[in-house]
N, C-alpha and C positions, 0 to 999 in steps of 0.2 A: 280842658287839655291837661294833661301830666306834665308835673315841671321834668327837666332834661335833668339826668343822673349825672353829678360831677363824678367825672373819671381822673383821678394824681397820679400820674405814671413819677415812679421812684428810681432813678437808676444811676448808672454811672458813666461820665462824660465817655471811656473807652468803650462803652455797648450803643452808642450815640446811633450808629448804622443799624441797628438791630431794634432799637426804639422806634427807628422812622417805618420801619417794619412794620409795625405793629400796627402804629398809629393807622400806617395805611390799608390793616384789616378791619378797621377798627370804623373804619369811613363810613361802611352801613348802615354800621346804631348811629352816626352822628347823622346822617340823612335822615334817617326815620324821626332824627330829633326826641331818638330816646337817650341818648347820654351827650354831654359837652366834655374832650378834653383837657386837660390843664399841663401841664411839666415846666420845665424852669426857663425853657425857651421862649415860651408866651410873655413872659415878664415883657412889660414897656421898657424902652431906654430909659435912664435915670429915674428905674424906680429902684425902689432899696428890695433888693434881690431878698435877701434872707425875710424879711418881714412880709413879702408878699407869699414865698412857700410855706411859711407858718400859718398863713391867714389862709389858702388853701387845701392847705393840710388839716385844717382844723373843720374845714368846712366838708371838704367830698366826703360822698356815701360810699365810695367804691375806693381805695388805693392799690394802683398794682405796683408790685415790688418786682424789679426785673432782677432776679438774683447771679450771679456769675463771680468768678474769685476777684475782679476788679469793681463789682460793687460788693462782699463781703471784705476787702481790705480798705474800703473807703474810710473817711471820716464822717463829711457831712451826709452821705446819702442813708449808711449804715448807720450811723453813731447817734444821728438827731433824726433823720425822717424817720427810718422804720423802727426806732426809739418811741415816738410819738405816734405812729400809726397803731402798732400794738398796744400803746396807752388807750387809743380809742376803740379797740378793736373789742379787748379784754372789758371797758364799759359799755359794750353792746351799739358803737357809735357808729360803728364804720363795717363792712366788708374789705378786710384786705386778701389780697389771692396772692401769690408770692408764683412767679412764674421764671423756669427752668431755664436760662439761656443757655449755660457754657456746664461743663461739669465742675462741681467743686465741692468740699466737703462744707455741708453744714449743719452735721449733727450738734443740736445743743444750743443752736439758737433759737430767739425765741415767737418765729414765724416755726419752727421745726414741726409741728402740731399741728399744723393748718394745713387742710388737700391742696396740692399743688399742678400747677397745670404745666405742661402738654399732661392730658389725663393718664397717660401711659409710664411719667414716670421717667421717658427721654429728653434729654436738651433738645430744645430749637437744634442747634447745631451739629447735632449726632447724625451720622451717617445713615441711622437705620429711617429717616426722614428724606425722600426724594427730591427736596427742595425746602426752605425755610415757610412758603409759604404753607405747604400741607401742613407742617407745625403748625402756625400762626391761625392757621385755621379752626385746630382743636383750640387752643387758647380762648380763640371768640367767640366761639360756641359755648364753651366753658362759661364764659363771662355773661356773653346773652342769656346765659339761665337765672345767674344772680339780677341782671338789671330787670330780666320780667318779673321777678318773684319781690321787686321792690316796686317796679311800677303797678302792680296788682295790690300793692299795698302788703303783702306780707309778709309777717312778723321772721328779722334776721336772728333772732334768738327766741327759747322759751318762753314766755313773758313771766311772770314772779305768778305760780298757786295763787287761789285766791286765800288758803289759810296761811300763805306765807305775809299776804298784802292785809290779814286780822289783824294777825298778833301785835303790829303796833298800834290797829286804829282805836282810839276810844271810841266808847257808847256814843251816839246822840245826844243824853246830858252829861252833861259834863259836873257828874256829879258824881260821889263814891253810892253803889247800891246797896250797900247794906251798911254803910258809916262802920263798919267793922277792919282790923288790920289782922296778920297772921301778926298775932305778937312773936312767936314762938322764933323765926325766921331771921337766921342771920346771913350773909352772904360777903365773900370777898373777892370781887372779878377783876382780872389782871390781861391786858391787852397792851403788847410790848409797842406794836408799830414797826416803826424805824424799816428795814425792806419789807414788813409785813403787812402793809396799814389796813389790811382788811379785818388786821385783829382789834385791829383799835373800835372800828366799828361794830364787829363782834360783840367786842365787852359791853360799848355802851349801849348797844340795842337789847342785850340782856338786863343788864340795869334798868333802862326804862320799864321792861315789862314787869321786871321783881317790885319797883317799887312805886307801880301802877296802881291807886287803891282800887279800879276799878279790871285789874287783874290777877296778880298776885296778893299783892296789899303787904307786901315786907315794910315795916317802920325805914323809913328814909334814914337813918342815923344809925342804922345796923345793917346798912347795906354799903362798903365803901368801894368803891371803882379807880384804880389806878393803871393808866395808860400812858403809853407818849414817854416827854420825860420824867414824869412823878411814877412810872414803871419800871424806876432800877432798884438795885437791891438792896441798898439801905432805907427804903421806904416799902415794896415789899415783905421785909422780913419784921419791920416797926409792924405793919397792916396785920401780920400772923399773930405774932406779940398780942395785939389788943384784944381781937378777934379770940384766940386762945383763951385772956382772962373775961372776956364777955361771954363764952357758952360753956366755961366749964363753972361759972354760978349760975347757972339755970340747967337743970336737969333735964328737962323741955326743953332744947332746943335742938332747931332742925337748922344745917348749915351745909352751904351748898359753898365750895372754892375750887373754882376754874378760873384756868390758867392759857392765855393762847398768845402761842410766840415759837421759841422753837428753843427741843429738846434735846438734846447730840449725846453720841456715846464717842468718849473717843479713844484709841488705843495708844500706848505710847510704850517705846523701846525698851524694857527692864524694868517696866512699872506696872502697876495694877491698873484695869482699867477704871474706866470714869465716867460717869453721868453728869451731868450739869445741867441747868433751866439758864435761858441765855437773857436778861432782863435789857432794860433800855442801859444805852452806856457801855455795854462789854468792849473790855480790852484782852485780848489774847496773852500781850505781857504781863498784866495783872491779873489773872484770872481769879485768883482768891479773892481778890477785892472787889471784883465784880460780876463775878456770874456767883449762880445759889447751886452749891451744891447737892447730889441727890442725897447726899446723906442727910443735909440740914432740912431741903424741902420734907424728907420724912419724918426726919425728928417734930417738928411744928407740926404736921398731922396727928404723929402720936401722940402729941402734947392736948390736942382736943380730948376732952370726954366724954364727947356728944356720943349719945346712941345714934342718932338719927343725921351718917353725914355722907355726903355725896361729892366726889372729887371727881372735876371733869377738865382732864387733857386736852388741848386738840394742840400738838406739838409735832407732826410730819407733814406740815405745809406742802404744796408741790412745787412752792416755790423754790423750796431747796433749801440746803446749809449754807448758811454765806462761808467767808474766811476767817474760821475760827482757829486754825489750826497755830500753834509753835515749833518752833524747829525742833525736831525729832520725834513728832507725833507721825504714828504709820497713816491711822486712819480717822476721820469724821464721819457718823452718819448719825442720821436724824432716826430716833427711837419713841415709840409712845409715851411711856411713863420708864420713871424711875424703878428700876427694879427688885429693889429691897422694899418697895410702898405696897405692895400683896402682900407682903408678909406681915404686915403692923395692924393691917386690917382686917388679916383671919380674927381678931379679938371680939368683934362684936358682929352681930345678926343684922345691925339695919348699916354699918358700915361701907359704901361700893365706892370702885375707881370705875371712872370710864376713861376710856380712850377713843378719840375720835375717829384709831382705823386699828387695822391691826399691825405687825412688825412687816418690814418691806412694803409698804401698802402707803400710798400720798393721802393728806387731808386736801379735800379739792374746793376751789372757791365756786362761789355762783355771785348772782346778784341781787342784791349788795353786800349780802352777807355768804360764808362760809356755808358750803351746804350742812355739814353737820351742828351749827349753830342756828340757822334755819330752821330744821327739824325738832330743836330744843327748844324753841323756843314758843312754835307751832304746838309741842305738845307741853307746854305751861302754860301755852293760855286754851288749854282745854281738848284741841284736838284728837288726843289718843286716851280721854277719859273715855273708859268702860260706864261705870256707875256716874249718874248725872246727880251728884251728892254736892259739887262747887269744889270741890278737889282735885289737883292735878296729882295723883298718886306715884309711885317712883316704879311698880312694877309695870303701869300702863305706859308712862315717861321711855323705860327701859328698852319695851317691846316697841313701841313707838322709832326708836332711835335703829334698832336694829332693822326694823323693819325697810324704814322708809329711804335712811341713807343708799344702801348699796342700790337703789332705784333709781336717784337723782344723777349720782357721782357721775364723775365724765367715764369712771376707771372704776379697778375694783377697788372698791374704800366700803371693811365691815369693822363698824365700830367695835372696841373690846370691853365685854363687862366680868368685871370678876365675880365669881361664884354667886350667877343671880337666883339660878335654881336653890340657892342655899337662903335666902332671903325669908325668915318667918313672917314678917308682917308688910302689909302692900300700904307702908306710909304715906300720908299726905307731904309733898313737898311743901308746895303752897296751894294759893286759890285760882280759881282761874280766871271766874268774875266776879270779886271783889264780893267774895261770902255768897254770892245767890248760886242758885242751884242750876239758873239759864248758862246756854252758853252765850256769849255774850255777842251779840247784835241778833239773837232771838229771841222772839219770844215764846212763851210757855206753849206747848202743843195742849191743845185741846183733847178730854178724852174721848176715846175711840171706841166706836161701837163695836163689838165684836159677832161676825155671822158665823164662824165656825170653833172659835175659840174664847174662853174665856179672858179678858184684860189682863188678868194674872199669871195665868198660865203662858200668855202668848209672850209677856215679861218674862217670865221664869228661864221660856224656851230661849228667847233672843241671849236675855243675858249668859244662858248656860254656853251658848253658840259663839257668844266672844270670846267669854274665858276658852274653850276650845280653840278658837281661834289664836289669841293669843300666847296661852302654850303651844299650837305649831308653829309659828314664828322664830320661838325660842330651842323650837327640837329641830327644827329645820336648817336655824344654824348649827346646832352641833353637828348637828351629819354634816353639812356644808365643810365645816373648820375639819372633822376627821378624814373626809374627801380630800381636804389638800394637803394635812399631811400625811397619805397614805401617799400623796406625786411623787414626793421628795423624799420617801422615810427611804434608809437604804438597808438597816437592820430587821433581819431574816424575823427574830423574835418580837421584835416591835410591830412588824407590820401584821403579824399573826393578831398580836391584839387589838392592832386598830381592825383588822376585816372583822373580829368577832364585834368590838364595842358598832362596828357599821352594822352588821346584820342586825344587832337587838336595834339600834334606836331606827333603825328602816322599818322593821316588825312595827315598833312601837308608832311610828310615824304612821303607816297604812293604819292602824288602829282609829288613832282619831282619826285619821281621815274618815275611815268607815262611821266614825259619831258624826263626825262635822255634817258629812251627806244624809244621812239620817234624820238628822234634827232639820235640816235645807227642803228634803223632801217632804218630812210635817209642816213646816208654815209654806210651805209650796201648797200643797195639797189643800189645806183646810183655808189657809188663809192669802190667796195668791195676790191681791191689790194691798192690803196690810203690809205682807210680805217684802211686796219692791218696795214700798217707801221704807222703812227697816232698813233692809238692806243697803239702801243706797244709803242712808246716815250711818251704816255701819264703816262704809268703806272709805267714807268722808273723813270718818273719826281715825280708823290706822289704817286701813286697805292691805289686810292680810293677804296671802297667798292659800286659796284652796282649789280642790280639784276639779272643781266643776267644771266640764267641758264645754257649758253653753257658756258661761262667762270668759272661759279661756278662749274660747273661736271668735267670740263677739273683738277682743283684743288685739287677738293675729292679723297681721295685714300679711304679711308675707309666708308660703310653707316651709320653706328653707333657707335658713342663714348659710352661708360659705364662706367660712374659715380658712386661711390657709396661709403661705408664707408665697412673698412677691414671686422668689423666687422658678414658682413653679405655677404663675398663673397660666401660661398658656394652653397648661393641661385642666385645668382647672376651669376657665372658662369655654373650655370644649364640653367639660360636663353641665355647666349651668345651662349652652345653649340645647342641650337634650333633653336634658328636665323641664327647661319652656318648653321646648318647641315639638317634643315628642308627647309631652305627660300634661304639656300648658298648667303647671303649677309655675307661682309665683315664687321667682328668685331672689333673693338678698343676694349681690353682689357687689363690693367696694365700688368699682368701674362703670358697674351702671345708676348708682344710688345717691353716691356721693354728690354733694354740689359746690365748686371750687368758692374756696375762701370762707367754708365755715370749719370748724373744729371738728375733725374726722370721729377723734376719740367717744366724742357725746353718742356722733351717730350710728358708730356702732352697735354703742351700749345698746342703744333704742333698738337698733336691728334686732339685734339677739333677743331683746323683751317682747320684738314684737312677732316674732317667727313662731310656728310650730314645731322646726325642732332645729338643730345645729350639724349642720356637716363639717368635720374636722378633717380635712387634706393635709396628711402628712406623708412628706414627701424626702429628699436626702436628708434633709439638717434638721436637729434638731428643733420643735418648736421654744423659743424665745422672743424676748418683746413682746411687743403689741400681739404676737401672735399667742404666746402662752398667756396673756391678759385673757383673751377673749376666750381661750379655751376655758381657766379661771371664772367666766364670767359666766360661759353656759353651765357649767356645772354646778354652780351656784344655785344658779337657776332651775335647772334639773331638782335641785331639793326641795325646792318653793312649790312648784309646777310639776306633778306629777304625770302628768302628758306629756311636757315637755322630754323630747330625747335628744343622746349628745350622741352622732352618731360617726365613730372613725371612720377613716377616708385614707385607704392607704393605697398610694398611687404609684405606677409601678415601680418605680425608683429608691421609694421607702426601703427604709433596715431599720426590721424590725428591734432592733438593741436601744432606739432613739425614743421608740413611744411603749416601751413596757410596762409600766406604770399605769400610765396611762387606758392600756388596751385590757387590762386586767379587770376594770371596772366596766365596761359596756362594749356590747359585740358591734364588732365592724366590718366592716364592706370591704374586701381586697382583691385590687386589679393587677395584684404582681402573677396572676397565671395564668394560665394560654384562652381560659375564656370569659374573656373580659364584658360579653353580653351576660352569662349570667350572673359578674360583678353588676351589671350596672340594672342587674332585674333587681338585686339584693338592694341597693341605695335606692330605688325608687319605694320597694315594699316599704325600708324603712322612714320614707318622708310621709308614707303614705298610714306608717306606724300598725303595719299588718306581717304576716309572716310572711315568710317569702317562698316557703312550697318546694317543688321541685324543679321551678325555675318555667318560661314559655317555651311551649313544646317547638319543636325544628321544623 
């Protein structure tokens, strides 16, 4: 038998009526003895109240938060329960569902991100509800979804890649495999903590692997890691100091200093602005004395004379800015890198910054680690090696990091690398298995008899087919990054040049593609069993984006994502019930897809990656937010996915003055005129991604 799902109802003594509600829809699942209630009423006399909500707060798989402005101006219910439900929530511990009683503003807190129930978006106590109980009904239903999806056993969150759960495992022996060290190898990782603590484990989870002999193999004495409190700036800026006279007497050396904490620009009244790296310790009144400025962070860079050095940001947490501001500064925000640090680094060919996303763009957490520290760390221990030489190279590292972050992120997060196409030599950072050529927890592949290709040749072909692969990754962003600022550019002559730099690198783009399928169709053809196993260690290793349409359908779960603002769902969801139910393609819609109390943002992403193409419903208001995210996100996608289409959706209501930009890149579907059947012939042709003719005859 299945044990009974603890349900913690959260609320506040004044919705006490409106809880007994609940509970008493709620009597179903407790019959069927698939969940047990809990809330602060069940307490025994003379038990000690607080120690017993803690100790079931700590425990239930389910917490519902009954939200209303007398539980957001709470102390205990607000301040410590849903304080500690979001602590477990954000560790994958719990299901919490935040459910709508009264109306109240709660943008910005930090249940905010989480799908909310009644699924429509109404309070319980809104009039457009003919009784509380039809509310409380969608609520239960809502909830019945998550208790079956726990009683079935299934996973409330992703589970960690299996090359995310490599990178820290060692071999079987517990022995170094080639007794060899990268001597060359120095590193200085810096994880502030304090509201970030994910950076803390960032840092030291790259530590371990740098100085893993049985995967990087860095000398432990040239690799220093400062976290916590031994992460402020008087220790810091000693660590650069050392660091500095250690690789500029070795001419050889490879040095890799990243940094994760948070980065801020910030404006102030009559003054020039300001960059700063915010270490453990900052005081706002002291700021000299305690945060590193960007001019000093660059200067200590330039101060290296390494050829071979790699600077990596991850400084736009989604955590946010804390309060760093002094009085009379206008503004804070959180900035990738310093911006005078491009420029110091135009000096040398193996010199790069990266940055964990781009400007306006959050660095997003997963588990345990940061997703863009994840994917770093996945491709040092060998993951996005091309050549199986025991080398984690910086230009596979690179495309690895571009490739795989905006995948995982909950949002758009596309790491920034400077001038990599300018990069002469594809350097080893370090090793991946400790000097051997395996990747590590395999072993050597056996060789392969060849029935329509030569061994060599069939090498030649694959490897030609990465490197292809791997420069579209890297053109694929480019077009992606001039896509979006062509949204935003508002200059007549500016945007003339980005349409032109867009048509060559599209040209250019269709080009490999034309190689890529080419060389797909040769070990297709001569070598088809050889072939898949290839290919699937290919996609193991970085999982590029190509055209292929068998591999892209194999993916698609759904044919059309539906994009659109709240505002104008009901028109919106008149269209998806036609596209089911007249055309029976499959819909991506929020409303019908979402499952209350997981984090909407993730499942979007996935929508969109897993659709054949995107309909974009734009309707009075401008698209913003979450909504311009996802537009953002297919179009993204569109550069990757050459099938993939973004297809506007302007609904009768739309002015056209709001989506010009926009509508200037790909043709769309428009219901603003008297026949709106052959608007809705055009949106099915284009789900269907064929032309649309001269519409069905009358």
């Amino acid at each position: 038998m299945v044990d009974k799902i603890e349900v913690f109802i959260s609320y506040a003594q004044e919705d006490e009526g409106l809880r007994k509600e609940l509970e008493t829809q709620l009597g179903t699942l407790e019959r069927r003895e698939l969940i047990k209630i809990w809330h602060n009423r069940k307490v025994s006399a003379g038990a000690d109240l607080k120690q017993e909500i803690t100790r079931h707060l700590n425990t239930a798989q389910i917490i519902l938060l009954l939200i209303s402005p007398a539980f957001m101006a709470s102390d205990y219910p607000y301040g410590t329960e849903m304080k500690r439900a979001m602590e477990r929530c954000n560790a994958g511990e719990a299901h919490v569902i935040p459910i709508l009683l009264r109306p109240v503003h709660y943008k910005g807190a930090p249940f905010e991100h989480l799908n909310m129930l009644p699924s429509n978006g109404k309070p319980v106590t809104s009039s457009s509800w003919h009784h509380h109980d039809e509310a409380f009904f969608d609520v239960v239903e809502g909830i019945q979804e998550v208790v079956e999806k726990l009683t079935t056993k299934t996973p409330t969150s992703p589970p960690m890649s299996k090359q995310a759960q490599d990178v820290l495992a060692k071999p079987l022996e517990e022995k170094t495999l080639t007794n060899i060290t990268f001597s060359n190898g120095y590193a200085l990782l810096v994880g502030v903590g304090a509201d970030l603590p994910v950076t803390v484990k960032d840092a030291t989870a790259l530590r371990d692997v740098l100085v893993n002999p049985s995967r990087a193999a860095y000398p432990p004495d040239q690799v220093e890691l400062l976290t916590e409190t031994k992460a402020n700036r008087q220790n810091i800026l000693e660590a650069f100091d050392k660091l500095i006279k250690q690789v500029n007497s070795n001419p050889d050396a490879t040095v890799i200093m990243y940094f994760s904490g948070h980065g801020v620009q910030v404006e102030r009244q009559g003054k020039p602005t300001e960059y700063f790296l915010v270490p453990y310790g900052y005081n706002a009144s002291r700021r000299t004395d305690t945060a590193i400025s960007g001019a000093e962070f660059t200067a200590r860079i330039e101060a290296m004379k390494a050829r071979k050095l790699v600077v990596l940001l991850d400084c736009c947490h989604a955590g946010g800015v804390p309060a760093l501001k002094e009085p009379g500064e206008v503004t804070v925000k959180s900035v990738p890198l310093p911006p005078d640090l491009l420029n110091i680094l135009e000096t040398g060919s193996g010199r790069v910054v990266v940055a964990s996303s781009l400007e306006n763009e959050k660095s997003y957490t997963g588990t345990p680690y940061s997703i863009f520290t994840t994917c770093l760390m996945e491709a040092l221990a060998g993951k996005a090696a091309v050549k199986k030489d025991g080398f984690a190279r910086i230009l596979d590292v690179l495309i690895y990091l571009l490739d795989q972050v905006p995948q995982r992120a909950f949002g758009p997060q596309h790491p920034f690398v400077n001038k990599v196409l300018n990069l002469n030599d594809n350097f080893p950072l370090c090793y991946y298995s400790g000097g051997s050529k395996d990747m590590p927890g395999e072993a050597s592949a056996p060789p392969t008899a060849s029935t329509g290709l030569t061994a060599g040749k069939r090498a030649r072909l694959e490897q030609e087919l990465k490197g292809y692969q791997g420069e579209r990754v890297l053109l694929a962003e480019l077009v992606g990054r001039i896509r979006r600022e062509l949204i935003i550019e508002t200059s007549v002559v500016r945007k003339f040049q980005l349409e032109q730099q867009l048509q060559e690198n599209e040209a250019s783009l269709t080009r490999l593609d034309g190689k890529i399928d080419q060389i797909e169709q040769t070990l297709t053809q001569l070598e088809p069993e050889e072939h898949s196993a290839a290919s699937k260690h290919q996609l193991t290793s970085i999982q590029p984006k190509t055209t292929s349409s068998k591999s892209t359908a194999q993916a698609e779960q759904f044919d059309v994502f539906l994009s659109y603002s709240h505002t104008d769902a009901e028109w919106v969801e008149h269209l998806a019930r036609r596209l089911e139910d007249e055309h029976g393609f499959r819909v991506w819609l929020d409303k019908w897809v979402l499952v209350p109390g997981q984090p909407w943002q993730q499942a979007m992403a996935r929508g969109i990656d897993q659709a054949g193409c995107c309909a974009v419903c734009i309707g009075e208001y401008t698209p913003i937010g979450w909504f311009k995210r996802e537009i953002e996100r297919a179009l993204d996608r569109q550069t990757k996915v050459s099938s993939f289409r973004v297809i506007p959706v302007l609904l009768p209501i739309a002015k056209r003055i709001n989506v010009d930009d926009f509508l200037e890149l790909n043709t769309w579907v428009d219901f603003r005129g008297a026949d709106q059947d052959y608007a809705f012939h055009v949106l099915v042709c284009g789900v269907k991604g064929i032309p649309p003719g001269r519409g069905p005859r009358r």
